[in-house]
Kinemage of the C-alpha trace (Angstrom):
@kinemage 1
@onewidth
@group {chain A} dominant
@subgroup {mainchain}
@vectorlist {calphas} color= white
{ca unk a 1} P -35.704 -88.912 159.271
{ca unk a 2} L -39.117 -89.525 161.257
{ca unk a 3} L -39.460 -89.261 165.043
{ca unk a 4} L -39.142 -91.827 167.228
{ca unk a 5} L -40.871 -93.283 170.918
{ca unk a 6} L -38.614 -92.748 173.435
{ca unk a 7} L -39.289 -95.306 176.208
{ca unk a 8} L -43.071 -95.444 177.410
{ca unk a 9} L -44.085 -95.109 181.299
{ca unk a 10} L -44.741 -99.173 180.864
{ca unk a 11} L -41.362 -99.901 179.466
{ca unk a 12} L -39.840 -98.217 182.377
{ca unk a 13} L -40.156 -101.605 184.256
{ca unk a 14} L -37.867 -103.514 181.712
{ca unk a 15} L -35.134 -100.679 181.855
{ca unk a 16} L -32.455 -100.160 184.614
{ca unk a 17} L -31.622 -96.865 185.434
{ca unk a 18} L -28.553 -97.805 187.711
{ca unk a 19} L -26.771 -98.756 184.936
{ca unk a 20} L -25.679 -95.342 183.265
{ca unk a 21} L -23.462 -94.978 180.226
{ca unk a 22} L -22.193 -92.531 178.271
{ca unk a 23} L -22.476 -94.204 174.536
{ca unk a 24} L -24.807 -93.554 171.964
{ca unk a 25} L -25.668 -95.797 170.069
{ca unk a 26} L -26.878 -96.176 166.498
{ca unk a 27} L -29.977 -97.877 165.155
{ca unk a 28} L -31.112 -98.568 161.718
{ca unk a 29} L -33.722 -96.271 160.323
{ca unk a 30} L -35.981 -95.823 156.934
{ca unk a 31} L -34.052 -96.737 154.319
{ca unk a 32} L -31.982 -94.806 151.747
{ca unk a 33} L -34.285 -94.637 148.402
{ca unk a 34} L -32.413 -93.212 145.575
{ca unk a 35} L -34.168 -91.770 142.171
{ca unk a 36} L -37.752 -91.401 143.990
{ca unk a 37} L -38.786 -87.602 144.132
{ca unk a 38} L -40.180 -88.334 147.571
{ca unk a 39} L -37.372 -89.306 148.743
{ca unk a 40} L -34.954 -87.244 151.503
{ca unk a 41} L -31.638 -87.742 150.176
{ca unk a 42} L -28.897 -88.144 152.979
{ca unk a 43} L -27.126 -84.263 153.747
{ca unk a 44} L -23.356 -84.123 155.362
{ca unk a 45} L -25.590 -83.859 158.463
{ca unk a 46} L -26.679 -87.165 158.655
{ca unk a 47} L -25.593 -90.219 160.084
{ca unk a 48} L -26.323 -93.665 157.568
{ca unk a 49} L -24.853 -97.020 156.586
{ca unk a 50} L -24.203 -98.140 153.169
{ca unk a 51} L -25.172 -95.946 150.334
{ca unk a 52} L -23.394 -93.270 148.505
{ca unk a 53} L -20.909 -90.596 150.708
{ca unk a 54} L -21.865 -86.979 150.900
{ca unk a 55} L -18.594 -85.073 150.211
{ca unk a 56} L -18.337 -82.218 152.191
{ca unk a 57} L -18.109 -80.357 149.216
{ca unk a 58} L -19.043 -81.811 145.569
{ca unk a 59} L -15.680 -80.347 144.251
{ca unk a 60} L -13.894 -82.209 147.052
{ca unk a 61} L -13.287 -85.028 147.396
{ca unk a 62} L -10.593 -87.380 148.894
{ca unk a 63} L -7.947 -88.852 147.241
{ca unk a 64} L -7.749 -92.215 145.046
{ca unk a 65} L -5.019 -93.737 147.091
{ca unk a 66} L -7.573 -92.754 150.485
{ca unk a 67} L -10.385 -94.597 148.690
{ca unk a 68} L -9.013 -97.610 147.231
{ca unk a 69} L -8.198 -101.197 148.548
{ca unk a 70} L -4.393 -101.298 149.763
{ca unk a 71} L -4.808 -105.047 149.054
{ca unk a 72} L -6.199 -105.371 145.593
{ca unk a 73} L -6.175 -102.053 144.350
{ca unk a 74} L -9.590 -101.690 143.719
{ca unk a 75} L -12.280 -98.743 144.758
{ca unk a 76} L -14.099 -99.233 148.765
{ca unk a 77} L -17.930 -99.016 149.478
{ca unk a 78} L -18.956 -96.882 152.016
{ca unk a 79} L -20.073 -98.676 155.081
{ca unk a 80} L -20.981 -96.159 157.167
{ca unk a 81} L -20.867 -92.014 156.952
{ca unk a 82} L -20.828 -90.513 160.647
{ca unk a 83} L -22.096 -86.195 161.347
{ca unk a 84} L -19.559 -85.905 164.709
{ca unk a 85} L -18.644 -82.267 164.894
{ca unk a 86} L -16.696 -80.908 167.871
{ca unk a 87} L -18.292 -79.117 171.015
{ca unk a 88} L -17.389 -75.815 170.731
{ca unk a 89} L -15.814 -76.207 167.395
{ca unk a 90} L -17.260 -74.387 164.408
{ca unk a 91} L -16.876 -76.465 161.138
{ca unk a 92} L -18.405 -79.464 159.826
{ca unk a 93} L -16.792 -82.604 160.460
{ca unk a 94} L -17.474 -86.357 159.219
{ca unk a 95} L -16.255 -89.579 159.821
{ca unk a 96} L -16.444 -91.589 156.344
{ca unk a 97} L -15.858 -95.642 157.278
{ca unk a 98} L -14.943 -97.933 153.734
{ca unk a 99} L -14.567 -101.782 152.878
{ca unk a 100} L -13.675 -103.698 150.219
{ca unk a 101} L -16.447 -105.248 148.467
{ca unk a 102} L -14.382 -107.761 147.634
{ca unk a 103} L -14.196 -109.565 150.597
{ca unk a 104} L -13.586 -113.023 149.525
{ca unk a 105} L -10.459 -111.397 148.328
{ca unk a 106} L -9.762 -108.883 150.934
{ca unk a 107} L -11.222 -110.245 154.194
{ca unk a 108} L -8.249 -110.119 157.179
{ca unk a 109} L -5.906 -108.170 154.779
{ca unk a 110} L -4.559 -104.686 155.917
{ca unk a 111} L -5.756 -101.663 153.968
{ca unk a 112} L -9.003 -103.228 153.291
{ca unk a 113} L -10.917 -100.891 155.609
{ca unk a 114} L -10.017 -97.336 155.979
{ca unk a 115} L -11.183 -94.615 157.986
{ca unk a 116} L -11.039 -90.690 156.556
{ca unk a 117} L -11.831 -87.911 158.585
{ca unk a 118} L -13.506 -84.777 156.683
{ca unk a 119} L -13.581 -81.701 157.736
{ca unk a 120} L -14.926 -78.173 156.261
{ca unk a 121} L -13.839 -74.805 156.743
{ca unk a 122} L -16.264 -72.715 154.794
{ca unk a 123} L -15.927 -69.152 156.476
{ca unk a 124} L -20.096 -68.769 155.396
{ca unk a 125} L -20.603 -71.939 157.388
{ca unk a 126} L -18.529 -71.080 160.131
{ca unk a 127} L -20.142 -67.959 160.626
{ca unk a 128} L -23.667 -69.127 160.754
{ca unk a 129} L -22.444 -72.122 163.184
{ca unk a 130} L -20.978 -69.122 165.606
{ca unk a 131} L -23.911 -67.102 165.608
{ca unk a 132} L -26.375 -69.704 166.305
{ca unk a 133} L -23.747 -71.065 169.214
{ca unk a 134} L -23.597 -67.488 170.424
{ca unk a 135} L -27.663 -67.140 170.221
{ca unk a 136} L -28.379 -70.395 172.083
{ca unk a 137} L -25.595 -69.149 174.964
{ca unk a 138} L -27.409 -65.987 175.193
{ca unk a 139} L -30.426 -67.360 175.371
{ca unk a 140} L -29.390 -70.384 178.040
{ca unk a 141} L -27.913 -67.270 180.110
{ca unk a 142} L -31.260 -65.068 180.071
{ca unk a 143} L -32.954 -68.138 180.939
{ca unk a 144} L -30.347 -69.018 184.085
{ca unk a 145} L -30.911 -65.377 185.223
{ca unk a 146} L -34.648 -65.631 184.915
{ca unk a 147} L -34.791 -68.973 187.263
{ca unk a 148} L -32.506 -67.134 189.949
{ca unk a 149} L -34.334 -64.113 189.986
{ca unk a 150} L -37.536 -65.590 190.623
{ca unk a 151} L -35.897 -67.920 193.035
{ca unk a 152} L -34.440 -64.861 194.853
{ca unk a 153} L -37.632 -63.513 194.785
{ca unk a 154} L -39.724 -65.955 196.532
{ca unk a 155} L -37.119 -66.715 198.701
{ca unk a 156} L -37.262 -62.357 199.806
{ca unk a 157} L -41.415 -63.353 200.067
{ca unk a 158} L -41.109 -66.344 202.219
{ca unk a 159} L -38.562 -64.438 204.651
{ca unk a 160} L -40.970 -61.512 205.045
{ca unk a 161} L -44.011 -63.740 205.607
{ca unk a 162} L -42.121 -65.559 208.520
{ca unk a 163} L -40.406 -62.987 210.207
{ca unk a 164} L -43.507 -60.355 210.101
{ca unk a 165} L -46.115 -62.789 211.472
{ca unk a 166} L -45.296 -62.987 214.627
{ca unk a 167} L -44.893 -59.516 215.508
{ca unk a 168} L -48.293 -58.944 213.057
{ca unk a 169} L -50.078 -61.351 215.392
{ca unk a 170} L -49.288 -59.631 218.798
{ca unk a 171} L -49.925 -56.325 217.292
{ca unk a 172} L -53.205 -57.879 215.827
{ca unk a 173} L -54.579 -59.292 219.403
{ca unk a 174} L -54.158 -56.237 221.357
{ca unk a 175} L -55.620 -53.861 218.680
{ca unk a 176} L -59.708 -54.818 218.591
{ca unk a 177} L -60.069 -52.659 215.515
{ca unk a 178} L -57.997 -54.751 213.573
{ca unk a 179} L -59.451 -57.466 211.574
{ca unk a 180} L -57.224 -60.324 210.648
{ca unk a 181} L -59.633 -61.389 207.829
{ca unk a 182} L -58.866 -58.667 205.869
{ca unk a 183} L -60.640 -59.000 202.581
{ca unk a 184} L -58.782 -55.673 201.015
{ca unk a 185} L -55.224 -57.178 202.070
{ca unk a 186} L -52.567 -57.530 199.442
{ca unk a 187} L -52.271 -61.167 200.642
{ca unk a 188} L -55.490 -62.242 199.254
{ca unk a 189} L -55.536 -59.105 196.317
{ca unk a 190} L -57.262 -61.659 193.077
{ca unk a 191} L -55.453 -58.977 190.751
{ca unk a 192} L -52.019 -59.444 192.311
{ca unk a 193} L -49.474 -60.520 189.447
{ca unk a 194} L -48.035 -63.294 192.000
{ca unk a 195} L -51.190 -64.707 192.679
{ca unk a 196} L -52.915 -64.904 188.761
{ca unk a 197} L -53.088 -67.826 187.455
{ca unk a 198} L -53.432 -66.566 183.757
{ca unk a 199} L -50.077 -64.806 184.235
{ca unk a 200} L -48.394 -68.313 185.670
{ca unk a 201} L -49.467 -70.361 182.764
{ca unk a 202} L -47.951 -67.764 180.486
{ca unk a 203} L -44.958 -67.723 182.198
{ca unk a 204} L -44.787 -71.082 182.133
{ca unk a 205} L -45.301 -71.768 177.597
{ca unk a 206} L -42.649 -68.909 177.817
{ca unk a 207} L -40.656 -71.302 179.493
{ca unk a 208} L -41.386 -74.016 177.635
{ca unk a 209} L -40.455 -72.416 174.490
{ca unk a 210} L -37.446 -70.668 175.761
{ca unk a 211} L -35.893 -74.291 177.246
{ca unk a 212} L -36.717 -76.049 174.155
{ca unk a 213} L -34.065 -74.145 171.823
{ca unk a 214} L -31.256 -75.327 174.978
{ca unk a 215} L -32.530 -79.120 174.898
{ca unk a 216} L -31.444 -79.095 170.974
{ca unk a 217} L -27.425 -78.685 171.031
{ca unk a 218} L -26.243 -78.467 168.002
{ca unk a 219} L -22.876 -79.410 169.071
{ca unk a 220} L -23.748 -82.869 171.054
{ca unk a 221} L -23.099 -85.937 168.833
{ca unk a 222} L -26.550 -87.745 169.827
{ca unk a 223} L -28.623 -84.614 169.248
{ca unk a 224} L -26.278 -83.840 165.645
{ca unk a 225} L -26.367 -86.769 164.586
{ca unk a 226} L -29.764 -87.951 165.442
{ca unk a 227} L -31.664 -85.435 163.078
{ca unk a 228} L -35.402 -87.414 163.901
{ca unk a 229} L -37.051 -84.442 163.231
{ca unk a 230} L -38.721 -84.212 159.520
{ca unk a 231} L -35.936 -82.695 157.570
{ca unk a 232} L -36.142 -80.029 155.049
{ca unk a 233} L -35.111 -80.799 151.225
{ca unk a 234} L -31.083 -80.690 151.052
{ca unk a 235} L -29.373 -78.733 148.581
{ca unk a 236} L -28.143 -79.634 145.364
{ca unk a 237} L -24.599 -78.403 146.350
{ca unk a 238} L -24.856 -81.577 148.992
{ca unk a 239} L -25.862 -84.136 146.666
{ca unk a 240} L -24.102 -87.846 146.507
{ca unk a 241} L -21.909 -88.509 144.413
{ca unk a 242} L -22.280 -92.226 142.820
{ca unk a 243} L -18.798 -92.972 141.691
{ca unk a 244} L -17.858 -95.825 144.167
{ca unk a 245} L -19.271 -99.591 144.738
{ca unk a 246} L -22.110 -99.374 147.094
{ca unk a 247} L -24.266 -101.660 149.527
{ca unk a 248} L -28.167 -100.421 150.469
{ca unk a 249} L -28.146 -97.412 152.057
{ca unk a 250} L -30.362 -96.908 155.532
{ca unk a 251} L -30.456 -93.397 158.083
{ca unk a 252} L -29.482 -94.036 161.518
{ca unk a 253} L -30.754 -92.653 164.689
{ca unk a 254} L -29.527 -92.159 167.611
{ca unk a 255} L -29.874 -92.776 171.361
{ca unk a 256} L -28.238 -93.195 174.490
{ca unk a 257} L -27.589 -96.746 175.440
{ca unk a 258} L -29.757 -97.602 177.602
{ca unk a 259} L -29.818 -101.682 179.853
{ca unk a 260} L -32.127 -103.627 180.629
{ca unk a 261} L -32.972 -104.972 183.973
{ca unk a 262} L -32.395 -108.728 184.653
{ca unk a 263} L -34.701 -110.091 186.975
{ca unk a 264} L -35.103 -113.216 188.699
{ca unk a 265} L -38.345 -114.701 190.845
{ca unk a 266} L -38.562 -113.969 194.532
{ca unk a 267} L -38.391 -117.653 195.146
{ca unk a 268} L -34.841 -118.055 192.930
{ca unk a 269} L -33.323 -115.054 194.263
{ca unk a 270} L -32.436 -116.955 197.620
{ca unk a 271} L -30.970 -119.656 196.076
{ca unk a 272} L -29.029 -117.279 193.575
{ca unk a 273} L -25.524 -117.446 195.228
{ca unk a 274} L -25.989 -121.370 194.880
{ca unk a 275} L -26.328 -121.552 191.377
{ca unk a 276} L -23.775 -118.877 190.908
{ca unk a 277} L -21.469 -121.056 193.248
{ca unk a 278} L -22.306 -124.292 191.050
{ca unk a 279} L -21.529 -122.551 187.973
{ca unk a 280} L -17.939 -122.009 189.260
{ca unk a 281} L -17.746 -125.442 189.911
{ca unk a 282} L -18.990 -126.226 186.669
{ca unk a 283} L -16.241 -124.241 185.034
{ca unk a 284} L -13.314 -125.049 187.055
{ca unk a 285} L -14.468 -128.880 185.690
{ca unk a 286} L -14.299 -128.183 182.150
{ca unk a 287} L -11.527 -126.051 182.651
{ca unk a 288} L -9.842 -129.455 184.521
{ca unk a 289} L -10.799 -131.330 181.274
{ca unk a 290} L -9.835 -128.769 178.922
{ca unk a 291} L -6.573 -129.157 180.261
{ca unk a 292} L -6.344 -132.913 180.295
{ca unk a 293} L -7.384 -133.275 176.793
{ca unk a 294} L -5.539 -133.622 173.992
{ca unk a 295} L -5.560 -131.175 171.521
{ca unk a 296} L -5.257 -133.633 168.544
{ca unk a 297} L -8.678 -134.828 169.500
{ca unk a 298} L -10.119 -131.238 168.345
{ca unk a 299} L -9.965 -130.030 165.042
{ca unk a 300} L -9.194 -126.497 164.002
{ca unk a 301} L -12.422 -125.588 163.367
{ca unk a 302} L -14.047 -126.713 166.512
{ca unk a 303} L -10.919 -124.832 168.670
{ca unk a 304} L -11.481 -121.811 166.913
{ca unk a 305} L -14.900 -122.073 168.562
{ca unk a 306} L -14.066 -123.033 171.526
{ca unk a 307} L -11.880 -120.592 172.010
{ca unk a 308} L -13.830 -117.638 171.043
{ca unk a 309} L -16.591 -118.949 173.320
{ca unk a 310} L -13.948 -119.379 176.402
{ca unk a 311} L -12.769 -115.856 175.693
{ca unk a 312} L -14.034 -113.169 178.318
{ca unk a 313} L -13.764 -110.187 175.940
{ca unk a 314} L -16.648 -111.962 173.629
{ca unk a 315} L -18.443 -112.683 176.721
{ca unk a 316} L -18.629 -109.322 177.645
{ca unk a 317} L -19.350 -107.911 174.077
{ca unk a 318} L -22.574 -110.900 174.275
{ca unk a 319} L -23.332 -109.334 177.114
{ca unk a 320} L -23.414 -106.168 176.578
{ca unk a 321} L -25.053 -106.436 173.113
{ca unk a 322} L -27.706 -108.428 174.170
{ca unk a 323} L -29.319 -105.200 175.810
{ca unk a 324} L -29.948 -103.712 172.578
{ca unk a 325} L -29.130 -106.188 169.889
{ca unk a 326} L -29.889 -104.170 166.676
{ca unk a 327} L -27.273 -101.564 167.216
{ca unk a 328} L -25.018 -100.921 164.234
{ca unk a 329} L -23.049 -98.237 165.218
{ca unk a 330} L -21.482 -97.229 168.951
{ca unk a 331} L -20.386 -93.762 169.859
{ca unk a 332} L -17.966 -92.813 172.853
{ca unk a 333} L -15.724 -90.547 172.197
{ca unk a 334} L -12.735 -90.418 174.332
{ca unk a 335} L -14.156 -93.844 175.709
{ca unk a 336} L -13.504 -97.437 175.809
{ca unk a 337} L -14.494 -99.577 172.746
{ca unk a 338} L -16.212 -102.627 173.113
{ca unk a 339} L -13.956 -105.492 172.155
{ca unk a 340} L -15.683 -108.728 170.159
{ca unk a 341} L -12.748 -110.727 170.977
{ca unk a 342} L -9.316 -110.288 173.285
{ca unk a 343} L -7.122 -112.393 171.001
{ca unk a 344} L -5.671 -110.309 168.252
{ca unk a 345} L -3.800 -108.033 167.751
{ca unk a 346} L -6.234 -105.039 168.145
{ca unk a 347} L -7.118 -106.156 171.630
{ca unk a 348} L -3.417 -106.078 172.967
{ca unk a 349} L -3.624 -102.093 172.026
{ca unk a 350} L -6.536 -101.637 173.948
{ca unk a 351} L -5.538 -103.955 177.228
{ca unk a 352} L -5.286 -101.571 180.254
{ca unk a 353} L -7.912 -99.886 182.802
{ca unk a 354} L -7.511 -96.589 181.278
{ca unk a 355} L -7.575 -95.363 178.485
{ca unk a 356} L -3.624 -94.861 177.316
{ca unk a 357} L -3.568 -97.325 174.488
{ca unk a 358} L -1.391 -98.646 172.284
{ca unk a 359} L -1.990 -96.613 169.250
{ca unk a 360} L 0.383 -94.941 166.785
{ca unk a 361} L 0.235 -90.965 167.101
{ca unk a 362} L -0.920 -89.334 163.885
{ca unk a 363} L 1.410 -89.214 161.644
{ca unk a 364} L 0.231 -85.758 160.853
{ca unk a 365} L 0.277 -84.162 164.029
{ca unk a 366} L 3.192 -86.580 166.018
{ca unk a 367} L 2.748 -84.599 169.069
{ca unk a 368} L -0.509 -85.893 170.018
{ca unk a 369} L -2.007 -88.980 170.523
{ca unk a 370} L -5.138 -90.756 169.314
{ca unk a 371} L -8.805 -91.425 171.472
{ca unk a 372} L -11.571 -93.832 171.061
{ca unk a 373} L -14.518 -92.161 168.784
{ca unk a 374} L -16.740 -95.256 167.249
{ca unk a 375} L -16.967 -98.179 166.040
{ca unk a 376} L -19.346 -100.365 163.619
{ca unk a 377} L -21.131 -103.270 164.677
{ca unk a 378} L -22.024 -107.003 163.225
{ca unk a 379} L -25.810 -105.986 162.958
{ca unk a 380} L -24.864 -103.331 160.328
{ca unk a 381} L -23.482 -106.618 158.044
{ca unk a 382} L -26.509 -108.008 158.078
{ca unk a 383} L -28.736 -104.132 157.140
{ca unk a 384} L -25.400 -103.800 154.313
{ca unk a 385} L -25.668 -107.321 152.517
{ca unk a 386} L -29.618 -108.146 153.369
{ca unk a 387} L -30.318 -107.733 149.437
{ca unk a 388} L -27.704 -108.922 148.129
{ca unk a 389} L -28.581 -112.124 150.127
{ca unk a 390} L -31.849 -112.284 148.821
{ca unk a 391} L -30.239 -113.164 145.580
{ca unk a 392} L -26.683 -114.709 146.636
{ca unk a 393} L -25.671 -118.269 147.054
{ca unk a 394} L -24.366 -120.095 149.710
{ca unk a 395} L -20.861 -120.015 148.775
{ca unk a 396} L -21.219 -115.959 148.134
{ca unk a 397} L -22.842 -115.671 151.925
{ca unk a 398} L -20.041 -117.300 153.683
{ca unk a 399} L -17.492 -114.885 151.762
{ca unk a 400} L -19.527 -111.633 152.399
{ca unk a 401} L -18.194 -109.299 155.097
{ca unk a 402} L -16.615 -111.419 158.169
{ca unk a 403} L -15.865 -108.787 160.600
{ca unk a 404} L -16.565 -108.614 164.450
{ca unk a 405} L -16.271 -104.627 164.905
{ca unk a 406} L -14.261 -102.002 163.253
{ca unk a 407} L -13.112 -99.137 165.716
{ca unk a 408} L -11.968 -95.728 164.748
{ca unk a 409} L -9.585 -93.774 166.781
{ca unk a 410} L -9.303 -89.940 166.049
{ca unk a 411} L -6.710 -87.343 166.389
{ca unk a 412} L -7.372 -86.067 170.103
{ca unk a 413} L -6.918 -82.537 168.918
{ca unk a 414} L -8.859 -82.915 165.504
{ca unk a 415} L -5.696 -81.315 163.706
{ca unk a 416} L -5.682 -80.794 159.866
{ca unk a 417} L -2.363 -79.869 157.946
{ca unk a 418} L -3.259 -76.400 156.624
{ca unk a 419} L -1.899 -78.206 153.156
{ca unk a 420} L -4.452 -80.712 153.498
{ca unk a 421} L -7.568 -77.932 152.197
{ca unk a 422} L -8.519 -77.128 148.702
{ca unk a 423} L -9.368 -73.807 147.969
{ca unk a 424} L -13.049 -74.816 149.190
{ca unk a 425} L -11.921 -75.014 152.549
{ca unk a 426} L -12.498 -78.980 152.698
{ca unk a 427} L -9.775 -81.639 153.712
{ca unk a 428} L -9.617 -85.393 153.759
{ca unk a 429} L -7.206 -87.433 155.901
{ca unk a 430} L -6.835 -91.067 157.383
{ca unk a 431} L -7.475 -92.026 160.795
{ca unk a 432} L -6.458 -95.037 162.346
{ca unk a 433} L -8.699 -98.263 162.034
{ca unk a 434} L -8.627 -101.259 163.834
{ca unk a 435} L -10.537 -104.474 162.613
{ca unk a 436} L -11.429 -107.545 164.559
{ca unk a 437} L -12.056 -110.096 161.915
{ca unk a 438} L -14.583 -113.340 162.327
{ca unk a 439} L -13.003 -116.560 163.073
{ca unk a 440} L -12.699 -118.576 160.024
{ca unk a 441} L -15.001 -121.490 160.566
């Protein structure tokens, strides 16, 4: 995938740096162009929407009943494919997300999005993964040791120059032979290694090129699964399979979530706690006339709107969203996921400050419980059905895809049955996979 500009000096104005958060998010990218030579087809280490899944192996694949529709029956698109391995953990590992195409159907029925978690084994794979994590220690380590040695170092050379001088001084005033300009002192030797400036700027593109290896951890989602470097021709035995319905497929890329500031004029700010104060007002009223309406005078329609726009959860998720509205994809593992609304059923398993929720252990592994991972967002309907809309009609618009946010929750301990692999070390199994459907207006 090609590079892209981080955040220039002149948008560091727009962008507050209080605000620190721990999610990556994911961003639309070139898109997937199958049957042109030029073309970089998608590897298992890429993250993408749409498209055709990469199977971790081309011989392995998951199940029919872990592909198809528990509602109609039929076979799921891929919506988005996810490169999330471990830290510290040596095999490949893939979240595959899938919907029903037919989602006039299947829309707000259970089974018609699934989540399967891949993960490979290969002992070949595994011990390439090992050695590189073991090379990139050992190199992180010489480079540690290198920093505190020259730290010790000029901390030794700034003690002697302090404690000598003094007693150099006295020594120097009494003694008339003794010239304190010295031009054949060590202090001022030209040749001295300490004192070269050839030798520092050496040093220092030996640094640069040592440090840049550390800043590229394999291991991290944001720097695994944003792969915005050029990449190099994939092999055949990762090639898609085309077997399954598909929508347009398009690379992500990755980056920390980043807000921006929200300012307001010098003259405004003193006045701020007004307006803020006449906005509660304002919403205690409606609230007041909310509440001596009638609901027979509002439709359904027009409650299901009202409600969604009185509902805090949707406010934040607004909010939030706003910062970086083309997101499709969020990425917190162990985190919190952002809810589009807190009136279903999924939000009641997520209600609570931290972060025990309300969802069945694996069935799998019953001792453990689940965590947060990711979850897809609306902008990713609109990347997904954008041709098909070019084409469609009104009526096939309004029954595309009609969901607010799917979230994935993991196995905390990333457990596979040893049953689950095939004898190319590869296994598929469900996670769990919460959908907050559209209101039906």
């Amino acid at each position: 995938m090609s590079s892209h500009d981080e955040y220039s000096s002149d948008e560091e104005d727009i962008i507050d740096e209080k605000q620190i958060s721990q999610v990556y998010l994911g961003f639309v990218d070139a898109p997937i162009l199958s049957g042109e030579e030029e073309n970089d087809e998608p590897t298992i280490e890429d993250t993408f929407i749409g498209g055709n899944p990469v199977w971790l192996h081309p011989n392995s694949q998951p199940t029919d009943s872990q592909i198809k529709c528990d509602s109609c029956g039929g076979k799921m698109a891929l919506l988005s494919q996810i490169f999330a391995p471990f830290e510290g953990k040596s095999y490949d590992r893939v979240l595959y997300i899938f919907g029903c195409p037919k989602t006039s159907q299947c829309s707000n029925k259970k089974g018609s999005v699934k989540c399967l978690r891949g993960i490979s084994k290969d002992p070949v794979k595994m011990a390439q993964i090992e050695e590189e994590t073991a090379e990139a220690a050992r190199k992180e380590l010489d480079e540690k040791l290198r920093l505190d040695n020259t730290k010790k170092l000029q901390i030794e050379l700034t003690k002697d120059l302090f404690s000598n001088s003094g007693k150099d001084t006295e020594e120097k005033s009494d003694n008339p032979f003794v010239s304190s300009a010295n031009p054949f002192g060590a202090a001022s030797n030209p040749f001295d290694a300490t004192s070269n400036p050839f030798n520092q700027s050496k040093n220092n593109d030996t640094d640069n090129t040592k440090s840049h290896p550390n800043s590229l951890n394999k291991e991290s989602f944001a720097e695994a699964a944003a792969k915005n470097l050029p990449k190099s021709l994939p092999k055949k035995a990762l090639s898609a399979v085309g077997q399954l319905p598909s929508y347009p497929g398009y690379f992500v890329y990755v980056e920390q979530e980043k807000f921006k500031k929200i300012t307001i004029e010098p003259e405004l700010e003193k006045y701020k706690h007004l307006v803020d104060l006449d906005d509660e007002t304002e919403s205690a009223s409606r609230a007041d006339k909310k509440q001596s309406s009638s609901s027979s005078h509002m439709n359904p329609q027009t409650a299901k709107i009202s409600n969604m726009l009185d509902d805090k959860y949707f406010e934040a998720f607004t909010n939030t969203v706003k910062h970086n509205n083309s997101q499709v994809l969020r990425y917190d593992l162990g985190g919190k996921p952002l809810l589009y609304s807190g009136q279903d059923d999924i939000a009641a398993k997520f209600n609570g400050r931290d972060t025990n929720f309300n969802i069945p252990n694996p069935g799998y592994n019953p001792s453990s419980t689940r965590q947060f991972e990711c979850q897809l967002m609306p902008k990713a309907i609109l990347d997904l059905e954008n041709e098909n809309n070019k084409t469609a009609s009104l009526t096939d618009i309004l029954n595309g895809m009609s969901w607010g946010t799917i979230i994935v929750c993991t196995d905390v301990e990333d457990y596979m049955p040893a049953d689950a692999f095939d004898e190319n070390n590869v296994a598929y199994i469900e996670e769990w996979c919460g959908v907050q459907w559209e209101e039906s207006v």
